[in-house]
VMD Tcl script that draws the C-alpha trace (Angstrom):
set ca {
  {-10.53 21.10 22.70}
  {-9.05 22.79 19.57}
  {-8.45 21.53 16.19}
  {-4.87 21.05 15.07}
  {-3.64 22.36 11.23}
  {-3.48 18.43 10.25}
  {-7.24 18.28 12.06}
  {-8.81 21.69 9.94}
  {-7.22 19.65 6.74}
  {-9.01 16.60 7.37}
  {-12.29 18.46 8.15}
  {-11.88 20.32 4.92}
  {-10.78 17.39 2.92}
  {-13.71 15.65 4.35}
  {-16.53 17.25 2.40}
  {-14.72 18.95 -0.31}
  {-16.15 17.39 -3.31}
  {-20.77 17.43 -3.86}
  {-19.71 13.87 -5.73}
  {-18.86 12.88 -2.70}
  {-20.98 14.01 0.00}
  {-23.97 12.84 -2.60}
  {-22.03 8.78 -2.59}
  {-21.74 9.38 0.87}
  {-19.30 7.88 3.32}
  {-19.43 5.86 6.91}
  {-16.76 7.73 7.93}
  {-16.06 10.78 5.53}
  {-12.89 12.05 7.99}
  {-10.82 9.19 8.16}
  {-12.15 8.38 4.31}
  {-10.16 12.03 3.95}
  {-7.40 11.17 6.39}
  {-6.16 8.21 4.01}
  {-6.93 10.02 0.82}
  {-4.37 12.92 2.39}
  {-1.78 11.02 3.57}
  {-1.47 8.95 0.14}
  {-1.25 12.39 -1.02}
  {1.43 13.03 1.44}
  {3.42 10.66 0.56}
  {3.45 11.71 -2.91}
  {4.70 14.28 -2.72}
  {7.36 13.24 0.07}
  {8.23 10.73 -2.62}
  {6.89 11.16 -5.86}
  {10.17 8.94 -7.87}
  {9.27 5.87 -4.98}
  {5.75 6.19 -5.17}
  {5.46 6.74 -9.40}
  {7.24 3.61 -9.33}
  {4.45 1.82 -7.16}
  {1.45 3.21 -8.79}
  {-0.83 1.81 -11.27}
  {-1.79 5.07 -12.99}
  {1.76 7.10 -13.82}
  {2.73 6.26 -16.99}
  {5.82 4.13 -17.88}
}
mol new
graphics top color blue
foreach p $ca { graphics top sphere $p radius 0.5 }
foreach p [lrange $ca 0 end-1] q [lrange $ca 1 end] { graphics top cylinder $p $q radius 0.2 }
display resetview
C-alpha cells in the first residue's frame, strides 16, 4: 500500500518537533492529523477562524 501526499504530511508532521517526541504522544499521527487540519482551516479561512480564536488579537 502507498502513502498518499495528505499521508507523507501527517507522517512528517508527526515527529517534527524533539519537544514533542520527548512529551510523547498515544497516538502522535492523528495528534498531527488534527494539529494540520486546524491549520488547514486557517488558512482556508483565516477572517472566520481569527474571529473564533482565543489568541489573534482584537
Amino acid at each position: 500500500m502507498s502513502q498518499t501526499p495528505e499521508d507523507d504530511r501527517i507522517a512528517e508532521r508527526a515527529g517534527s518537533l524533539p519537544e514533542e517526541r520527548a512529551a510523547g504522544s498515544a497516538d502522535p499521527e492523528a495528534q498531527a492529523e488534527a494539529i494540520l487540519e486546524d491549520s488547514d482551516e486557517r488558512v482556508e479561512d483565516p477572517e472566520g477562524t481569527r474571529e473564533a480564536s482565543t489568541q489573534t488579537p482584537d
